[in-house]
Backbone bond lengths (Angstrom), bond angles and torsions (degrees), N, CA, C in turn:
res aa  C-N    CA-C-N  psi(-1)  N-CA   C-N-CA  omega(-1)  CA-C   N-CA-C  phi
1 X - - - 1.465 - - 1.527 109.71 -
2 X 1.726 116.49 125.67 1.821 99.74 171.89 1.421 80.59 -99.87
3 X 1.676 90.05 148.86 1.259 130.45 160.78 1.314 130.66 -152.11
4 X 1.288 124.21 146.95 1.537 142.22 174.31 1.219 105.09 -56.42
5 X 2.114 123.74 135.47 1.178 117.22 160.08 1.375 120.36 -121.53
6 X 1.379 114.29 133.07 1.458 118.71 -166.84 1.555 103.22 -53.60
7 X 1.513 128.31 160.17 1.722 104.33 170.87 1.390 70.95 -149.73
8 X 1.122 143.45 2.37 1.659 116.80 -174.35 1.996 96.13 179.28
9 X 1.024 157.64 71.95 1.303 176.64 -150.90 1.346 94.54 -62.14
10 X 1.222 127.66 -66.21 1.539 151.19 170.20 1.316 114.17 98.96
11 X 1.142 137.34 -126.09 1.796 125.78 -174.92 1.546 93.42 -73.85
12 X 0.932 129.63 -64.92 1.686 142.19 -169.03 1.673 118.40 -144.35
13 X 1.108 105.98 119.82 1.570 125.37 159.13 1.404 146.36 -129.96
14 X 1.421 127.05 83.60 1.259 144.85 -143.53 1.422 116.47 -95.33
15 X 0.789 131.03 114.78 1.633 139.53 163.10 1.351 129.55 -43.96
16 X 1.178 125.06 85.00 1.621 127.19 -163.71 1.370 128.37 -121.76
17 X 1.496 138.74 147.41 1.084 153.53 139.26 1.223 135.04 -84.37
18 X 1.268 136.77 -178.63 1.535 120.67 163.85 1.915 116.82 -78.99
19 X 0.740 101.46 14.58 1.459 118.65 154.79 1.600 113.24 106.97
20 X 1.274 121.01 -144.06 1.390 126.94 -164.26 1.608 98.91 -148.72
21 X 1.647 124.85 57.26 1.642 128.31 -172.21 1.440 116.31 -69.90
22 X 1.017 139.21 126.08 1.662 155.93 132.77 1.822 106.51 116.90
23 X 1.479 85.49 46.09 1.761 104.71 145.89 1.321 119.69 -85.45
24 X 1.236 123.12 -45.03 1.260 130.96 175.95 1.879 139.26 3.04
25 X 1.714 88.88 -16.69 1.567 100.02 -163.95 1.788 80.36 -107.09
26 X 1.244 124.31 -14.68 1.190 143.16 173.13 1.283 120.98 -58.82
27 X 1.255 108.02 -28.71 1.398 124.29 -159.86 1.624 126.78 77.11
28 X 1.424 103.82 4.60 1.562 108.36 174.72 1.578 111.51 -115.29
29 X 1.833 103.25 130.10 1.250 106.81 178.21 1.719 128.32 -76.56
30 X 1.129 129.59 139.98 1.100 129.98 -171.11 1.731 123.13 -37.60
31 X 1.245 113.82 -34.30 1.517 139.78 170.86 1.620 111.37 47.34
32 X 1.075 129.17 -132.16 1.514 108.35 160.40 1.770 86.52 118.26
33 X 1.464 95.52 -179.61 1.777 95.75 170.44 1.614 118.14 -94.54
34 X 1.505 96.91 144.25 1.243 107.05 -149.46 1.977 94.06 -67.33
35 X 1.426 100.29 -51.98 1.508 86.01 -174.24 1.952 114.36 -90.57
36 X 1.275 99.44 93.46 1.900 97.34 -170.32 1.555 125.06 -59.60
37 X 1.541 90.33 -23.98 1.446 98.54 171.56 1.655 115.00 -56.75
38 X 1.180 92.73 -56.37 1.939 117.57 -176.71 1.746 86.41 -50.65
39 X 1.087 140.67 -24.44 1.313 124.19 -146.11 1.731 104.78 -120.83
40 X 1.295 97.58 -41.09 1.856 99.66 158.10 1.016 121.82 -58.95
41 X 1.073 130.21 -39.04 1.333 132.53 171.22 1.397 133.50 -75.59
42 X 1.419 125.63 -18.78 1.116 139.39 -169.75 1.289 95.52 -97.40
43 X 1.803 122.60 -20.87 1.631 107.63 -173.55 1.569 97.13 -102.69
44 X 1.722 119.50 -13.96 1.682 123.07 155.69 0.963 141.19 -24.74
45 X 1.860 96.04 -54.96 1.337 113.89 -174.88 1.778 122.72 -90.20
46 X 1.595 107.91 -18.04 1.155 111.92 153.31 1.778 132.47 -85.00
47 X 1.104 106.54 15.45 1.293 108.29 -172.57 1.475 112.72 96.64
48 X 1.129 146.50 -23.67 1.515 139.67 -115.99 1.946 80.32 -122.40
49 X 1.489 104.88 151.48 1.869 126.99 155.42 1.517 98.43 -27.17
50 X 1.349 133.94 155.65 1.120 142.49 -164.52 1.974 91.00 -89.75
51 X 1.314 105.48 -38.83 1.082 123.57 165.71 1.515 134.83 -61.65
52 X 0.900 127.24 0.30 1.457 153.95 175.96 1.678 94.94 -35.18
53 X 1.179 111.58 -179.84 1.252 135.06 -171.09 1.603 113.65 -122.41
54 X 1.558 126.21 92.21 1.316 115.61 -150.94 1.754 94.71 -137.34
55 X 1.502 99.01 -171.91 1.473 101.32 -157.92 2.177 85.99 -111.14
56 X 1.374 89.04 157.86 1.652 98.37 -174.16 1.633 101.82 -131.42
57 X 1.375 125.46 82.66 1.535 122.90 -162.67 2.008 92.19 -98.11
58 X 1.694 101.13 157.21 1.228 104.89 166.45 1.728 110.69 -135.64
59 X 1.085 92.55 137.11 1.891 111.85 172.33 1.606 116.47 94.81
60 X 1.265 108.45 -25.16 1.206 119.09 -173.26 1.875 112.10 112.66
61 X 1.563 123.30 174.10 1.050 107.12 164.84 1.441 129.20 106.39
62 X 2.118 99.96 -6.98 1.742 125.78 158.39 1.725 98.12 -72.49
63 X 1.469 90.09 148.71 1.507 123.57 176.31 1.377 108.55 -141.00
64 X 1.585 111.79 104.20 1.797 113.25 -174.84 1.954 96.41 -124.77
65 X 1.658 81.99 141.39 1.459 97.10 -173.45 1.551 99.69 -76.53
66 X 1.686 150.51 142.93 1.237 132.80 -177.15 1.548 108.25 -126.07
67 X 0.583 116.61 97.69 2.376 117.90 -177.08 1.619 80.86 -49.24
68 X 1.620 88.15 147.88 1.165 122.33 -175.30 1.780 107.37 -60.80
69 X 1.441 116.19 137.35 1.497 123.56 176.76 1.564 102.52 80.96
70 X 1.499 133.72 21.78 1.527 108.41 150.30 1.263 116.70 -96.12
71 X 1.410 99.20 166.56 1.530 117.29 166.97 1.380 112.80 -95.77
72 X 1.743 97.78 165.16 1.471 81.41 177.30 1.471 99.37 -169.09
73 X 0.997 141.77 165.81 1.596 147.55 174.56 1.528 129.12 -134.59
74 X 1.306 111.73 140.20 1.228 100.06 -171.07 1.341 107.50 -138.10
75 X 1.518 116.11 126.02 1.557 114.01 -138.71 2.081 95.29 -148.45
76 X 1.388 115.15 151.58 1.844 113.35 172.71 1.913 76.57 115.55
77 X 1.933 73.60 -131.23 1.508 96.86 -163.76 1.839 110.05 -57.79
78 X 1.694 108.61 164.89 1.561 108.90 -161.82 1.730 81.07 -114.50
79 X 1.827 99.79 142.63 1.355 95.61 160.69 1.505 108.34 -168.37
80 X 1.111 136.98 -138.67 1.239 138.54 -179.35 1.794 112.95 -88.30
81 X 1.088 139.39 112.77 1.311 115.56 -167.45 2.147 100.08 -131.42
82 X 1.424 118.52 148.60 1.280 109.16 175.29 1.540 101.98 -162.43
83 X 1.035 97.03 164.60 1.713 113.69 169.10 1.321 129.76 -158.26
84 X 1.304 96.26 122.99 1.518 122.19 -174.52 1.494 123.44 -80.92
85 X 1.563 126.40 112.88 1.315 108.64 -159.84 1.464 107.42 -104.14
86 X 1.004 126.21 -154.19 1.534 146.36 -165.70 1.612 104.68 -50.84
87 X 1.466 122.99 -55.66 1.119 149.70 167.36 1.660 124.03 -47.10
88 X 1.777 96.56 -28.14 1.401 85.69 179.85 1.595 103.93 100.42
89 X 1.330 132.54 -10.70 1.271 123.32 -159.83 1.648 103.20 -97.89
90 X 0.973 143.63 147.48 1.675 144.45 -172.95 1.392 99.50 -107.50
91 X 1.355 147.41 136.65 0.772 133.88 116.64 1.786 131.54 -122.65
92 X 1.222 118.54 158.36 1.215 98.69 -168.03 1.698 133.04 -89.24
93 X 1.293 127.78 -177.82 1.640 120.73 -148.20 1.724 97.75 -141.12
94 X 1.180 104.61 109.09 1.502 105.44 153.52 1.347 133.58 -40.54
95 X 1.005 113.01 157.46 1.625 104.24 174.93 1.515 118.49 -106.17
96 X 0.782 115.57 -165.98 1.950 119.21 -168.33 2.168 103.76 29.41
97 X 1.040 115.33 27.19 1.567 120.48 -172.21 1.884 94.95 -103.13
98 X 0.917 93.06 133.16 1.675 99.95 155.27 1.226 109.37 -90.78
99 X 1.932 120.56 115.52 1.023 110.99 168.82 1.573 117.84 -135.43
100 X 1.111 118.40 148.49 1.556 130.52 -162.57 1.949 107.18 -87.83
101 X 0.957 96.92 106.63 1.813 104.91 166.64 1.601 113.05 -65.69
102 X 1.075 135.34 112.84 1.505 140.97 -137.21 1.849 87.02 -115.16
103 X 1.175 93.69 -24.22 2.211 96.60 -170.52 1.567 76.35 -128.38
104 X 1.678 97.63 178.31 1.367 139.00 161.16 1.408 99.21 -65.31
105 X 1.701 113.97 103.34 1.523 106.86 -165.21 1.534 101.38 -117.41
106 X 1.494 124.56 169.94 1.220 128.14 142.85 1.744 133.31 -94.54
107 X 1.275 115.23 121.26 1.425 111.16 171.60 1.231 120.75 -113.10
108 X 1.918 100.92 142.25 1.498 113.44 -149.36 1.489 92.51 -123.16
109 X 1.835 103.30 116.01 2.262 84.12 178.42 1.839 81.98 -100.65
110 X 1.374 100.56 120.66 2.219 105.83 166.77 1.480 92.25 -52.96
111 X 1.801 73.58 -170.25 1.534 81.60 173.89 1.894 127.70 -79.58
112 X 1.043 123.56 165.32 1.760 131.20 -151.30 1.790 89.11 -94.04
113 X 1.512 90.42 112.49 2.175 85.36 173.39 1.444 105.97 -103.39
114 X 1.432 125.25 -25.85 1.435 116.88 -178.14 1.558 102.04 -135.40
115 X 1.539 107.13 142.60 1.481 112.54 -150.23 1.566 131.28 70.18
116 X 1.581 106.91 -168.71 1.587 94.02 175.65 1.653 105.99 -134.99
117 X 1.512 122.19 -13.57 0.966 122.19 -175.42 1.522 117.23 -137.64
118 X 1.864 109.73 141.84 1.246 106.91 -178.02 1.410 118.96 -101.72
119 X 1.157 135.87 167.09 1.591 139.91 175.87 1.746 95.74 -117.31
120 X 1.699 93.23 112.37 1.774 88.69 153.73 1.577 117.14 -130.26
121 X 1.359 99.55 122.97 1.329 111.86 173.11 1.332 151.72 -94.08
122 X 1.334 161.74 72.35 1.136 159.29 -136.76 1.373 139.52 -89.53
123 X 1.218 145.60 141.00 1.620 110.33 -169.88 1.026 99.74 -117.02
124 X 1.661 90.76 143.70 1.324 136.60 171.07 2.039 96.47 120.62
125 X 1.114 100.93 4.93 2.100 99.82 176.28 1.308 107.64 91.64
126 X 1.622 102.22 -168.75 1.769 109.64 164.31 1.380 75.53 -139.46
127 X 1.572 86.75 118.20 1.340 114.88 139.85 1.621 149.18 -36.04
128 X 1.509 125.41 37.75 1.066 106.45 -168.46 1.808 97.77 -124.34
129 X 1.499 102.22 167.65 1.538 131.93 -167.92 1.491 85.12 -51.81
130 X 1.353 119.80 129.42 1.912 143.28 164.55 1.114 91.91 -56.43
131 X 1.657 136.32 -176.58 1.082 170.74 122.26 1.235 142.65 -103.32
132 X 0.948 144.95 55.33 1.527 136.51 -144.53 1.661 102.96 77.76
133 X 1.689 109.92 53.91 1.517 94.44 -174.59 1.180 149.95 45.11
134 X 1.615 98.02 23.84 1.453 105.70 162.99 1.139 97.68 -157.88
135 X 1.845 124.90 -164.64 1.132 127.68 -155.45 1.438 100.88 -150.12
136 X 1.606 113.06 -4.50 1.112 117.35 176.80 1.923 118.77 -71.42
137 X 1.085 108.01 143.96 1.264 116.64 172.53 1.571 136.53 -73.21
138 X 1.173 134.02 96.18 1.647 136.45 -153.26 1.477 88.94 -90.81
139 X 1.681 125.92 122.70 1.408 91.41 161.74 1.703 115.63 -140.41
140 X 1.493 78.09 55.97 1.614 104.56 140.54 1.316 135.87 -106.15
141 X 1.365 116.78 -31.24 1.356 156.50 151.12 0.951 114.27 -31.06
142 X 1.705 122.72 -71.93 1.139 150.05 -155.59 1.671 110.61 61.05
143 X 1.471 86.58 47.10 1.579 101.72 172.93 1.395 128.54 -90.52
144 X 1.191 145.55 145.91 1.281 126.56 -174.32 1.753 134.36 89.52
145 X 1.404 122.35 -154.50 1.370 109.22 -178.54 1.576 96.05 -107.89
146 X 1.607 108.43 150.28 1.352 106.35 -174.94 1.085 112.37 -65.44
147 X 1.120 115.31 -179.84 1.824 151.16 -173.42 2.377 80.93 -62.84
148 X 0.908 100.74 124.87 1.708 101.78 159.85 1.196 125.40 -53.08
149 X 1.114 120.94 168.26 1.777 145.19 -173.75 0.963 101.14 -152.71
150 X 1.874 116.20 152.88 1.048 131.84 144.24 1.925 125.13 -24.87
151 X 1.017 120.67 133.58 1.560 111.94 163.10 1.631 114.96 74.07
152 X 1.689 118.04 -4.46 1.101 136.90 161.87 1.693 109.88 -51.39
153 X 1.069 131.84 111.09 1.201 135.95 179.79 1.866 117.75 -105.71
154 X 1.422 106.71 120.55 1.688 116.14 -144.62 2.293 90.76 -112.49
155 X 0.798 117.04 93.70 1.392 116.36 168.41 1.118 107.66 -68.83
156 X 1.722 94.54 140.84 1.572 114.26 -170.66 1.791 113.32 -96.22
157 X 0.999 116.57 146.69 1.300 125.71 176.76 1.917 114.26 -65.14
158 X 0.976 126.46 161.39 1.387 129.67 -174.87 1.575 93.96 -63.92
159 X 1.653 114.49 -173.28 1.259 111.72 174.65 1.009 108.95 -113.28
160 X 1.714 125.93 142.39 1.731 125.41 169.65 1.661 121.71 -44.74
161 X 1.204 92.30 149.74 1.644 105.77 175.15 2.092 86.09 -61.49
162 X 1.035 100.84 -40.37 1.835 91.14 -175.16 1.284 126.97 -55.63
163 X 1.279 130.41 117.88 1.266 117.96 -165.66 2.139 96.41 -88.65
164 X 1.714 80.77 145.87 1.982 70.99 169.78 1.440 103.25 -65.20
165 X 1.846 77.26 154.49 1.515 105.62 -171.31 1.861 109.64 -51.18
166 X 1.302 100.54 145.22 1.979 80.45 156.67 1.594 143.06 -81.76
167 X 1.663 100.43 -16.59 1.658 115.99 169.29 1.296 102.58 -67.86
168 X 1.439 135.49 93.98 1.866 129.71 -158.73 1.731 94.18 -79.92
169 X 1.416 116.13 -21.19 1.662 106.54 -156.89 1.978 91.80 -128.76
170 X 1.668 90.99 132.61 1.632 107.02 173.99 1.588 96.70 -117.04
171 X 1.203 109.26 129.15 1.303 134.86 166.78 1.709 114.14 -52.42
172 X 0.898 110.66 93.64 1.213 113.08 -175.56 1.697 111.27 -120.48
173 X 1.191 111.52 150.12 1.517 116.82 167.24 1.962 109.50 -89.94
174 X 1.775 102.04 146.90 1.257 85.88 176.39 1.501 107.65 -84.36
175 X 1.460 91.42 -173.41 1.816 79.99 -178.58 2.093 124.11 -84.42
176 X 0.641 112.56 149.50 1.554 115.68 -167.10 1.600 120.10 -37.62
177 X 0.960 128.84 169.76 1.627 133.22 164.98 1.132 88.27 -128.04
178 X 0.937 167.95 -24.04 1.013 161.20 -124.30 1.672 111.86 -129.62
179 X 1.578 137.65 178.85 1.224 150.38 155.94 1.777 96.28 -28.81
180 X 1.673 94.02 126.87 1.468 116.16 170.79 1.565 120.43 -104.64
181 X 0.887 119.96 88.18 1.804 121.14 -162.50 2.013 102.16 -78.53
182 X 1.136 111.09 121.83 1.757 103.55 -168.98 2.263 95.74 -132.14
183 X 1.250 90.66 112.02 1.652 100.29 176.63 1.491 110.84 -54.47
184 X 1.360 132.82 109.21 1.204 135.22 146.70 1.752 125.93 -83.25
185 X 1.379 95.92 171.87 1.441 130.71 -178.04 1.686 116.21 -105.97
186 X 1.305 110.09 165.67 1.979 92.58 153.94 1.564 94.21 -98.91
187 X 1.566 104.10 158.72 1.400 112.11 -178.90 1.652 108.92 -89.92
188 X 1.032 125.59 159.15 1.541 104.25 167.27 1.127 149.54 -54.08
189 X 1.837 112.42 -5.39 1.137 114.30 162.59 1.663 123.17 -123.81
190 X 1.783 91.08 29.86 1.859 85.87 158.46 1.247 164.91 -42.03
191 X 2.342 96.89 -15.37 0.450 95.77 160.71 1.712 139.55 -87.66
192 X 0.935 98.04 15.41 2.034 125.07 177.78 1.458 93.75 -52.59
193 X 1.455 148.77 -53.74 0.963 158.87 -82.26 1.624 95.91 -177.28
194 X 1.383 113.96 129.97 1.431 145.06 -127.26 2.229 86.37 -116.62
195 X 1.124 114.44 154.95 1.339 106.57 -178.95 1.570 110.51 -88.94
196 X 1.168 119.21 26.11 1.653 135.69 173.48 1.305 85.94 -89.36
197 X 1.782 129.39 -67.00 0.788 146.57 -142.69 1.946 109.04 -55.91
198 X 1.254 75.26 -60.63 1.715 96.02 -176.21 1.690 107.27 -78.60
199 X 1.118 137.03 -6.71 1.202 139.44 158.47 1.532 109.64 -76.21
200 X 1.247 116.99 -40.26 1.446 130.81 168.20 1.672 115.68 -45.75
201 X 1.435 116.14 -62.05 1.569 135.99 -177.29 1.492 91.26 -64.50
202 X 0.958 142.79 -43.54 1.648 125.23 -151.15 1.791 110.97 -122.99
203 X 1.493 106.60 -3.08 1.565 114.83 148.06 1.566 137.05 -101.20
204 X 1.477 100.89 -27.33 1.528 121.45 -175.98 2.052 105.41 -66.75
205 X 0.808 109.28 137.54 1.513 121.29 167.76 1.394 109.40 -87.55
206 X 1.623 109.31 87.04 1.442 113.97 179.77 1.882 120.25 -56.19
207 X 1.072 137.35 -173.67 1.431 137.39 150.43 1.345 114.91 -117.25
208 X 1.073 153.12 -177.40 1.387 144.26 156.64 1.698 104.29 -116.47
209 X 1.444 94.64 149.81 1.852 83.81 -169.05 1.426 89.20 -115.79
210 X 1.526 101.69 176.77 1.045 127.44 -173.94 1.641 123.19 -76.68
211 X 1.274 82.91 -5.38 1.960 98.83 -168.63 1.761 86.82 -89.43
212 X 1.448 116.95 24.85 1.504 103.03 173.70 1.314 121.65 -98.79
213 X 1.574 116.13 161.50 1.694 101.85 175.91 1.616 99.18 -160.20
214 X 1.353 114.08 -178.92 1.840 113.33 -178.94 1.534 89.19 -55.46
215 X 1.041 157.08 -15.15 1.847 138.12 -169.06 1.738 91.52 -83.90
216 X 1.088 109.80 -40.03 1.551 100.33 -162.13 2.171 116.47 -171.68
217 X 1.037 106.17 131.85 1.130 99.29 -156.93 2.079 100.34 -102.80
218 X 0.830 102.81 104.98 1.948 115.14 -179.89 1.279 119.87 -51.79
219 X 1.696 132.76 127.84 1.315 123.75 159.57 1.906 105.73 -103.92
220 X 1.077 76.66 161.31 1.552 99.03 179.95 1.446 100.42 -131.10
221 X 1.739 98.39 130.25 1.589 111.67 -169.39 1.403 113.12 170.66
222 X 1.891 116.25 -164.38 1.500 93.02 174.09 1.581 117.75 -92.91
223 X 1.365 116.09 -162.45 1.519 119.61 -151.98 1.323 92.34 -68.30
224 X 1.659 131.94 161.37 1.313 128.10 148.10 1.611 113.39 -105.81
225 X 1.475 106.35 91.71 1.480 102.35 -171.89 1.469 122.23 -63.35
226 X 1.347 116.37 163.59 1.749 105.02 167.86 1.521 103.32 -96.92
227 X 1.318 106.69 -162.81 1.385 117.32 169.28 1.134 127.38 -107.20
228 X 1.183 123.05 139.81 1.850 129.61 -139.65 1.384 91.74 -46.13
229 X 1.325 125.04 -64.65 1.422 138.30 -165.10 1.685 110.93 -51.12
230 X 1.260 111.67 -2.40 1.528 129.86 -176.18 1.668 116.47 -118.18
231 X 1.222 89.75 -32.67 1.805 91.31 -170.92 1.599 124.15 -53.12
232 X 1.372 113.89 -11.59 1.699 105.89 178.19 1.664 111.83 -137.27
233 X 2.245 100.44 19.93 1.234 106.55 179.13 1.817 110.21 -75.92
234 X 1.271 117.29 145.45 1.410 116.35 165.22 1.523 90.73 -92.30
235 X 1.720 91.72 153.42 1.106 107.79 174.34 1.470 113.12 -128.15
236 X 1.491 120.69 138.67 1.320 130.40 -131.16 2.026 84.57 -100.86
237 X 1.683 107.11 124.41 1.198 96.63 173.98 1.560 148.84 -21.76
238 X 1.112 142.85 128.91 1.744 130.39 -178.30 1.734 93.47 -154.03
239 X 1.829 81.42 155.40 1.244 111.29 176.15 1.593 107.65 -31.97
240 X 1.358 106.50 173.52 2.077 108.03 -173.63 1.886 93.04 -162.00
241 X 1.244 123.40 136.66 1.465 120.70 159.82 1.244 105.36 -119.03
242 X 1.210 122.11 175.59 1.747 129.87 147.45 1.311 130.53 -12.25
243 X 1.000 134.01 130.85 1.940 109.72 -170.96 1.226 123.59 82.30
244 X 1.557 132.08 -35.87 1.154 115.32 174.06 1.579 127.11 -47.43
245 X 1.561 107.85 129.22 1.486 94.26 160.12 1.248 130.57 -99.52
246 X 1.209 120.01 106.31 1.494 122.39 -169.74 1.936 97.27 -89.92
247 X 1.758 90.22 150.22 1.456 98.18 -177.06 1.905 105.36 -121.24
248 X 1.235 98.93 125.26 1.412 92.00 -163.67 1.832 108.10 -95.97
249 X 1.436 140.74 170.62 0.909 152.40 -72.68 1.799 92.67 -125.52
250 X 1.944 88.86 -22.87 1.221 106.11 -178.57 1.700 118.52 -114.15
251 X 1.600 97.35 35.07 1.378 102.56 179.89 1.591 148.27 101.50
252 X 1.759 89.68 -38.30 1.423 132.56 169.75 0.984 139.82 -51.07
253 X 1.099 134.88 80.23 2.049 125.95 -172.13 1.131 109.06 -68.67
254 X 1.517 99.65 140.42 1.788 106.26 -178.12 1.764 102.66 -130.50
255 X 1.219 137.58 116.88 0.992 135.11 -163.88 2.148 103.32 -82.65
256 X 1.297 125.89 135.81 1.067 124.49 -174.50 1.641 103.32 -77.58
257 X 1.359 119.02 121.47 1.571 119.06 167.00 1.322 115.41 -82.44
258 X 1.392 130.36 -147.17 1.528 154.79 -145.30 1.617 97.94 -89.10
259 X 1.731 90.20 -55.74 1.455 90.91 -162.41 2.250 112.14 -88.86
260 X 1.178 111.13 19.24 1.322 119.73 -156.35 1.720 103.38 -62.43
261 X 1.092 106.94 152.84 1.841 131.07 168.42 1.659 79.29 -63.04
262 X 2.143 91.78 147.68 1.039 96.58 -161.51 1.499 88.30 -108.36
263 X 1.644 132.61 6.31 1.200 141.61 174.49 1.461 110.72 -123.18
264 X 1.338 116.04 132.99 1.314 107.22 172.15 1.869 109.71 -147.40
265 X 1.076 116.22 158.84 1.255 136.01 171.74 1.441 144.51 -93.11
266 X 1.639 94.22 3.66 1.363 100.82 164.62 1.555 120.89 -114.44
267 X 1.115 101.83 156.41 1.728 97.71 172.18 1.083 139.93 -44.42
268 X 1.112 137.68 109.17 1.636 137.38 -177.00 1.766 111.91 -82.42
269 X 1.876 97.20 102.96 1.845 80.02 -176.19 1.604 102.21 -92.97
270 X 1.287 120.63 -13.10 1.407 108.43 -177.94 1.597 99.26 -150.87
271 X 1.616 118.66 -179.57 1.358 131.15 -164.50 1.622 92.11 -147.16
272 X 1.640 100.74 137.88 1.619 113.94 -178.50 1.839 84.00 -94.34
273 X 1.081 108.52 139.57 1.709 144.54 -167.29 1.807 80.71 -78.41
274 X 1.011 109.13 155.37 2.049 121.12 178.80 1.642 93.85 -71.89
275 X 1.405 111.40 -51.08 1.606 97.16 -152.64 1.736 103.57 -66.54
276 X 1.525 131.46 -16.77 1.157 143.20 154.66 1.442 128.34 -41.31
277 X 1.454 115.45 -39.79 1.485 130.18 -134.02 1.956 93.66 -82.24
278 X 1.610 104.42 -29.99 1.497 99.62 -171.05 1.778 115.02 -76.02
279 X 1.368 90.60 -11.22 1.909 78.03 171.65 1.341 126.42 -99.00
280 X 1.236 116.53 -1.92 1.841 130.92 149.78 1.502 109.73 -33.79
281 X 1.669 104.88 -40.06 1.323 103.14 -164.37 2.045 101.92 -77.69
282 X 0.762 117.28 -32.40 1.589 133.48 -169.22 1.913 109.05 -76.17
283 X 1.213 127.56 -14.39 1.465 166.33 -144.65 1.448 82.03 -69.45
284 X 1.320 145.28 100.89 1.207 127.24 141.84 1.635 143.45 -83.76
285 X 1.668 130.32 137.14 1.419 93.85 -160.31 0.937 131.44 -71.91
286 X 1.340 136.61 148.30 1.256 160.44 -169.33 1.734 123.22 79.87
287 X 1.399 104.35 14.27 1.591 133.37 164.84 1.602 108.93 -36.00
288 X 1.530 141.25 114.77 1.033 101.49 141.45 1.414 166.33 -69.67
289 X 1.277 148.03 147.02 1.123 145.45 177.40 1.383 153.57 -110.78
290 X 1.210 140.33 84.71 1.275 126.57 -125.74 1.359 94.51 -112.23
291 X 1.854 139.07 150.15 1.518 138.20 168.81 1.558 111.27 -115.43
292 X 1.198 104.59 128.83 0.994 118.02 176.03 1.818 133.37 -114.73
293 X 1.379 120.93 118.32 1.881 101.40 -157.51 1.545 100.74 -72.65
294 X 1.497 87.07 143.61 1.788 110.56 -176.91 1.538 119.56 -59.99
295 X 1.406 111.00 138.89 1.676 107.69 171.08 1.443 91.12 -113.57
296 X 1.632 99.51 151.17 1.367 104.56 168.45 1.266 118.18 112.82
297 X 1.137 146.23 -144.97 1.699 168.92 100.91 0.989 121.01 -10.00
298 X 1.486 101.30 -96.50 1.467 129.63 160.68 1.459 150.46 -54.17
């Protein structure tokens, strides 16, 4: 059997697909990897379904043992990346590159300087048992394969009829330090929320806090009040997707991520647009963030 060996997991390393969509009436959220872009591409450049079965690391700080002759990609957040082969020799590894481990190698992601999360991909997948038709990890849910460990050993899938591409390197930008601009909607219950309110969300320079995670991603900023006639209404549970921004009790918008409750109880004053949704995942805390309402479709 080839397989991947965990040697160091690091803050968090999650097991993902593009998720497990239209359970929902189920009570299970679609979840999946948070940044999909980072994740199509990383299974692109090795040959593999866009859909593949890939690894979702955060901060930097995984160490994977690699059997000699895989490929592999490493795609999202930008950081220090290398691999050490059979010999002992280090050298270092671009990112968004498909590159081939020639020995029984080690790969080292440093620590993460731009963005927050990496995509590593391999060809032929990781092999492990679906759950509800997928393989991705919910971990709100507690759906899926756990969070990694050390010495965790991840079997690889056969290899595609696709051969990797021959262009090995896509031009990519890393992800920003800078101001995060994300297209909104009104949510369905904007009207909860007073036109102070909503002048507030779509001029104010949010931050993202640290109290964020795949369930839901936090701004930090000023209050988002309701309207008098609202301020001590409960609001009777409803459906929730991806994107919602729910405003909680104390003012606060919290944007819904990957892994979000598929019911919720707070007000939704606006919705992050899909083509938006992948740089939530890249969000560092205290990042700024600015919303802007969507033209278009999308």
């Amino acid at each position: 059997m080839t397989a991947l060996r965990v040697l160091d997991a690091g803050a968090l390393t999650l097991v993902q697909d593009l998720g497990r969509p239209g359970l929902a009436a189920l009570g299970v959220s679609a979840s999946g990897a948070f940044d999909r872009t980072a994740h199509r591409l990383a299974n692109r450049l090795v040959g593999n379904d866009e859909g593949a079965v890939a690894l979702e690391h955060l901060l930097g700080g995984l160490r994977v043992a690699l059997p000699a002759g895989t490929w592999f990609a490493v795609t999202g957040a930008w950081g220090t990346l290398s691999l050490t082969d059979a010999a002992g020799v280090t050298r270092a590894v671009e990112p968004h590159t498909a590159v081939r481990a020639a020995t029984d190698a080690e790969l080292h992601l440093g620590p993460i300087a731009r963005g927050l999360r990496a995509t590593v991909a391999v060809r032929g997948g990781i092999a492990v048992p679906a759950q509800l038709g997928s393989c991705a990890r919910d971990t709100l849910a507690g759906v899926g394969p756990a969070p990694l460990a050390a010495d965790d050993v991840l079997p690889l899938g056969p290899a595609p009829a696709t051969p990797v591409p021959p262009a090995d390197l896509v031009p990519v930008d890393p992800p920003t330090d800078g101001v995060v601009e994300l297209a909104v909607r009104p949510g369905p219950r904007h009207d909860w929320f007073g036109p102070a309110a909503w002048h507030l969300l779509l001029t104010e320079e949010w931050r993202a806090s640290a109290r964020s995670d795949r369930t839901g991603v936090r701004f930090e900023g000023p209050v988002l009040a309701r309207t008098p006639e609202r301020a001590d209404v409960e609001l009777a549970s409803e459906g929730m997707l991806r994107g919602s921004i729910q405003v909680s009790p104390d003012g606060a918008p919290t944007v819904l991520g990957p892994d979000h409750p598929v019911t919720g109880g707070y007000p939704v004053i606006a919705v992050v647009v899909d083509a938006s949704l992948d740089l939530l995942a890249q969000l560092r805390p205290g990042q700024p963030v600015r919303l802007r309402l969507a033209t278009g479709r999308r």
